[in-house]
Structure formats: C-alpha cells, structure tokens
N, C-alpha and C positions, 0 to 999 in steps of 0.2 A: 263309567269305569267302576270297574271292585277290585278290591284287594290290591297288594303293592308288592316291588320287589324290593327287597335292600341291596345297597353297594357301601362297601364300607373305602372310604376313601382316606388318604395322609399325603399328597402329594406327588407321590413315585409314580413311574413311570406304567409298573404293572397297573396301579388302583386306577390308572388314568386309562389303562384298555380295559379294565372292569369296566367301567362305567358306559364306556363305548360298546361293551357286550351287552350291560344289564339295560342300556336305553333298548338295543334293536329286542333284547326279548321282550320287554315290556309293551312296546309297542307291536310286536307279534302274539302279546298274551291279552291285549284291550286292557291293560293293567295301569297304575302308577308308579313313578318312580320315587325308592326316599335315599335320598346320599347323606350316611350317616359319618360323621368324622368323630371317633375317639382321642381326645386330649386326658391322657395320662397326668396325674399329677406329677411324677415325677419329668415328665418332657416339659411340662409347663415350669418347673425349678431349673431347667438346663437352660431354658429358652432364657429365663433370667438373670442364671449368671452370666451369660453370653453377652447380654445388653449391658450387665454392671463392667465387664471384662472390657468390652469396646465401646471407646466415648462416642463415637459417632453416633452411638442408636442407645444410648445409656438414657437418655431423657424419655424416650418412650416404654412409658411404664406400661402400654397396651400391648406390647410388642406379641407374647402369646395370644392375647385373645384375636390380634390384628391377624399374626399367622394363620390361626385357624378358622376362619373366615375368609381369608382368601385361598385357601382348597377348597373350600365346601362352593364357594363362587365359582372357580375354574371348573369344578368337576360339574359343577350347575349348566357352566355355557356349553361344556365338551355334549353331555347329554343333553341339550336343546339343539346343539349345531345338528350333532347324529338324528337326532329325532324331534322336528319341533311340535308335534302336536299330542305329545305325553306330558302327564300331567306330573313335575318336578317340584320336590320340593328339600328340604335341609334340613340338618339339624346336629349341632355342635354337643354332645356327652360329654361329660367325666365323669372319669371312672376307669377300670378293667377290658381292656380290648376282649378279651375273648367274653368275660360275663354280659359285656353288655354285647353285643351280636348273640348270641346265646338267646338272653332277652329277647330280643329284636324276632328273633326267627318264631316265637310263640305266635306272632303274630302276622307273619310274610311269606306270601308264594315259595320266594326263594333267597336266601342270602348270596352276592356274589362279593367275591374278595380277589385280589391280586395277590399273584404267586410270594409273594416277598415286599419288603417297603422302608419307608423314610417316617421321620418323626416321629409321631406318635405309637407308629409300629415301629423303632429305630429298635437294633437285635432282638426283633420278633422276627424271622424270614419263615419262611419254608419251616414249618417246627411249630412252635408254641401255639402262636395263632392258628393256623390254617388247621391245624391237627385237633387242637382242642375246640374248635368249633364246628369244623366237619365231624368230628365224630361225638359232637352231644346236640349237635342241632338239632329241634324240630321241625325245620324247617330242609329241603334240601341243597345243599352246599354247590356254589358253581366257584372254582378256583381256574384265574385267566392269568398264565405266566405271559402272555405277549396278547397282540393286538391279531386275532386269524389272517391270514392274506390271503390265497386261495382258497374258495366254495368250494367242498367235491360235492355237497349233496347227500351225506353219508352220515350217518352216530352210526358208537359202537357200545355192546352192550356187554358190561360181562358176568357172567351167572352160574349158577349154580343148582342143587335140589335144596335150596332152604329158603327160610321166611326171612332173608336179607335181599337177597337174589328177586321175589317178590314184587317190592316195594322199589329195587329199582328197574325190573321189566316195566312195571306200571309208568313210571317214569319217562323212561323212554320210548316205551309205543306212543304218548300223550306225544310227547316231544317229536318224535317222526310224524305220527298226525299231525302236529301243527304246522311241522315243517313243509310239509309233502316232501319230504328225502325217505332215499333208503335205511331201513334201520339193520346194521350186520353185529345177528346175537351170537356171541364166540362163548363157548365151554370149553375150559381147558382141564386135562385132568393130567396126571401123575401117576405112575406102577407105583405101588408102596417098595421103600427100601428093600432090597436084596431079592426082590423078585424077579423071575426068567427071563418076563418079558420084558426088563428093560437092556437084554441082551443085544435084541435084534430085532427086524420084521419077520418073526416066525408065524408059522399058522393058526400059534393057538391066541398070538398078539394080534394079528386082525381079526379074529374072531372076538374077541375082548374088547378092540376099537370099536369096530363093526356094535358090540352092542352098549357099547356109548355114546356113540352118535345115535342110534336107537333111543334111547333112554333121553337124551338131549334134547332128539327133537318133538319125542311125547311132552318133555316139560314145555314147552311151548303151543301146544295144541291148544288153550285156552285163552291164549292170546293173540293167536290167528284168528279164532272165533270173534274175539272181539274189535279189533281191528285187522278186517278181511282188506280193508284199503290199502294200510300201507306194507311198502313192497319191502318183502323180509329176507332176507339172506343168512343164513346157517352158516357157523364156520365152529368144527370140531378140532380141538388140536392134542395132542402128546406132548406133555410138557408145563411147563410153568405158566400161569396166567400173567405175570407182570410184562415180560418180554412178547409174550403173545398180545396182548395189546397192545403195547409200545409200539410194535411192527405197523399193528391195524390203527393205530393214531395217524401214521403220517399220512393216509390219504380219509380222515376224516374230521371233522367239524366239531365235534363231540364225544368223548368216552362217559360213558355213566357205568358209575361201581355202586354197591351197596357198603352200607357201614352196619356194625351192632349195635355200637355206644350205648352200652351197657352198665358200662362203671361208673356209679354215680357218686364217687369220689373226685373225678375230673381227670385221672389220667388218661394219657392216650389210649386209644381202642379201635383205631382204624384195621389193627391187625397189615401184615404181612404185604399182601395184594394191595390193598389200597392207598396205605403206607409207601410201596411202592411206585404203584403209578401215577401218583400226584407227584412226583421227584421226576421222570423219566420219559412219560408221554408229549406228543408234542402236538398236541390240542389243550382245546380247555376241558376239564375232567367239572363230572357231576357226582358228589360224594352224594347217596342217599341211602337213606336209613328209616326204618318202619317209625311213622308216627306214634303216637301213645295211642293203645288201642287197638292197633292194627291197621295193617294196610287198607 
C-alpha cells in the first residue's frame, strides 16, 4: 500500500458515515486508512467540569482521555467491519480542529470529514471546520452529511474556464476511472445583469447558449483524450450553478467543485458556489483546489 486517507472523527453520527466512506475509498484507492480525533483543549476543560459537576463519574480523572479513545476505537471497528483488509490505524491530537487537518492534508490523498459534529467539533457544524479546511487544504476535501443509500453510478462535475475548474476535472475523471461510473460534467452560466437575454428564449439567446455549450464542451476536449474510457455526459445549463447541481446531486454519488483558497490569512474562500453546495446537495461533495505548484 502507499499513501493514506484521513477521516477526522468526534463521535456523531455524520464522522461515523465518514469513516464508512473514507474505508470503501481507501480500499478502492490500494490506500491506508488514518482516523484522526482532535481533542480541543477547551472540550477536554468541559469534559472535566462535567466529571467534577457529577459524582458518579467525579473520581475518574481519565474521563477525557478515556472519551477520546473510545471514538478513535469505534470509528476503528466501523472501518474494519466496512472494509477488513485496509490497513487502519489512529491517532488522538491536540490542538485546533481545523490547523491540525490542514496539517494532515500536507501529507494525505484526501481529507474526509462529516458534514457537522459532537465533541470536539461541539459549535463547529457546517461553518468553521468544513469551510476552513476545505478551502485551505492541500489535500482534497470529501464532506459526508449522511451515510449514501442508493448507487446510481454517476459523479457530477462542476466547472468552469479557469485553473480551479482544472484541478477538479482532474479529480474527478481519476475518480470516474476508478469507479468505472459515469462522470456528468455540468457548466452553468448566467446573462450579466440587465441583459435582453434574460428576457426570454429569443433568437439571439440560443444563439449565445448554443455557443456556450460550444465553448463548454471544447473545455473538455482534453479530458476526453485522456480518459477516452470513461463514459462522459455533457450537461449545459442557464442559470445558477448551486441549484443546478443540487438537482444533479440527487441521482448522484459524488459532486466535485473546485476551491481557490487563496487567503492565506485563514478566512473563508470557498466563494459562493461552493459555499453553497456543501450546505444543499444531497451527496457527498469533493471540495478541490489546485495543489501548490499546480495542478
């Protein structure tokens, strides 16, 4: 085996279908698995006035280190039940949930995290985490709000003409190759404000779709060439990319967006799109963003 994925675990219920995710990719990628638990110093303060607050568990002075050791074990057995011949292993941090995944991703296929959580992520949901680490990661980002139920067989891709767009076509053709599914690449675009065409279906508006779709599906000529295998599907829309995906999520397995993560002060940077469909899609989304150096 080479290389590893991360799953950052705390108990909840999303970090527990993470885990269930990042074992089947690992073992679809001949990888390792690392189930990393961040304990907060401040969680580990709560977890003790809790023990001092109630006698019954007041004499167990281990009581945080005990907590946190028994998720890193569950989330151990969950990915050995799901996949038993990946190679799993653990490891308990402290420190900063999002700098340490950050860390982690310097050196990891892929980070996978649960949409929201308990403990040591307690009021980190949807937000601080998932946002600040999706969009500075080196690594790219897999966010699982639920455990998938039905296979269709399908990623969705959404893209662009820039070098964000790039990094995660690359992404996801890998990912359709490995899968052997269909990969359906969607552009969506927008009339700028107070223009004709967003009057109506006029002549000179399919003329102007007509060479979007054109233009859309030249950007992908390059990636046909490279994977001539797997089976590609075109989808051109008018309109917003967040809801145009959202649609194309419920009969697929995977959305993949790019990120810039640019600011390297640590603010959010996911921008608009993928700010949005981490909140709304109903798959698991692949935030990815151009390595250092380039795709």
């Amino acid at each position: 085996m080479s290389g590893h994925i991360v799953v950052g675990v705390d108990g909840s219920e999303p970090a527990t279908a993470a885990v269930r995710y990042a074992a089947t990719d690992a073992a679809r990628r001949g990888c390792a698995l690392r189930i990393v638990h961040v304990a907060e110093p401040w969680a580990h303060d709560q977890l003790r006035r809790e023990a001092r607050r109630r006698p019954e568990i007041s004499e167990h002075e281990e009581l945080p280190e005990a907590y946190c050791q028994g998720v890193l074990d569950a989330a151990a057995d969950a990915a050995r039940h799901r996949e038993p011949d990946i190679e799993v292993t653990t490891e308990l941090r402290t420190g900063r949930v999002v700098e340490t995944f950050l860390s982690e991703s310097a050196r990891a296929e892929q980070i996978v995290l649960g949409s929201r959580g308990l403990g040591g992520f307690a009021g980190l949901v949807l937000g601080s985490v998932t946002m600040g680490v999706a969009g500075h990661a080196a690594a790219p980002v897999v966010v699982v709000r639920e455990e998938p139920g039905t296979v269709y067989g399908e990623i969705v891709v959404g893209y662009t003409a820039d070098a964000t767009s790039e990094a995660a076509l690359e992404y996801a053709f890998e990912e359709a190759s490995r899968r052997g599914c269909t990969l359906r690449a969607l552009y969506a675009w927008q009339p700028p404000a107070f223009s004709p065409l967003i009057l109506g279906y006029t002549p000179v508006f399919e003329d102007t779709f007509d060479a979007r779709r054109t233009a859309a599906r030249h950007l992908l000529d390059p990636w046909r060439s490279k994977y001539p295998r797997v089976d590609l599907a075109e989808t051109t829309v008018c309109g917003h990319p967040v809801p145009a995906l959202r649609d194309a999520s419920e009969r697929a397995d995977l959305v993949v967006v790019g990120s810039r993560g640019l600011d390297i002060l640590g603010s959010a940077v996911l921008g608009s799109v993928s700010h949005g469909v981490l909140h709304h899609v109903h798959c698991p989304v692949a935030v990815v963003r151009p390595r250092q150096g380039g795709v």
